[in-house]
C-alpha positions, 0 to 999 in steps of 0.5 A: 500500500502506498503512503503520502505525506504531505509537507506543508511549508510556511513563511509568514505566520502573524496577526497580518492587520495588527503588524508592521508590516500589515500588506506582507504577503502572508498567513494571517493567524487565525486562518493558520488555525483554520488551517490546522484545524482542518489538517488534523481532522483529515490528515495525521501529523508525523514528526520528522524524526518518525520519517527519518527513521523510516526511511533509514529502516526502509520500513514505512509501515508505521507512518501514517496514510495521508501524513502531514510535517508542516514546515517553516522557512527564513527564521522569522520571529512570527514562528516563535511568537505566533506559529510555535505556541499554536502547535505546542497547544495542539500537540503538532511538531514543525519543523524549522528553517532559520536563514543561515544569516539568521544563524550567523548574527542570532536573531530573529527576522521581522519580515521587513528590513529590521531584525529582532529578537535574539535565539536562545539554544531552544530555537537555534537551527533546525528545531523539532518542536 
């Protein structure tokens, strides 16, 4: 039987009228949360590690049909701010993606030309949540 998983990958994740950078091609927040809502009732979210581990084993049975790993690009502060206390409550891993400059100077990007915020240890690198 084959298996599909589906990544899913983000970019900006805020509340898009109270920002900045209101006009930002972007995720509003609470249509995010529409969307995980429905991700979750007709999909089944698999972590990372999950198909790592499958696919080192060549062994796939235990991944889900019609799986889901959300993903995350860029290292902006919405993920850490908005997006991670949203599937932390709801019990989803993301999978995170900081720019490599984000790496190099520990911060955060805003979206627009500034930068902040600073990474601790907890959100450094590729982070499985």
């Amino acid at each position: 039987m084959e298996k599909t998983v589906h990544f899913i990958m983000y970019h900006y994740v805020r509340d898009l009228k109270n920002s900045e950078y209101p006009t930002i091609k972007g995720l509003d927040k609470e249509l995010f949360e529409k969307q995980l809502a429905y991700l979750l009732e007709h999909y089944t979210p698999v972590r990372m590690d999950e198909i790592l581990a499958a696919y080192q084993k060549n062994d796939f049975s235990d991944i889900p049909e019609n799986g889901f790993v959300l993903t995350f690009d860029d290292g902006y502060i919405d993920h850490y701010e908005v997006v991670y206390p949203i599937l932390k409550k709801v019990g989803v891993q993301g999978v995170f993606f900081p720019s490599t400059m984000a790496w190099k100077e520990n911060t955060f990007y805003s979206g627009g030309c500034g930068v902040e915020g600073e990474l601790g240890n907890e959100t450094a690198g590729s982070r499985l949540f």
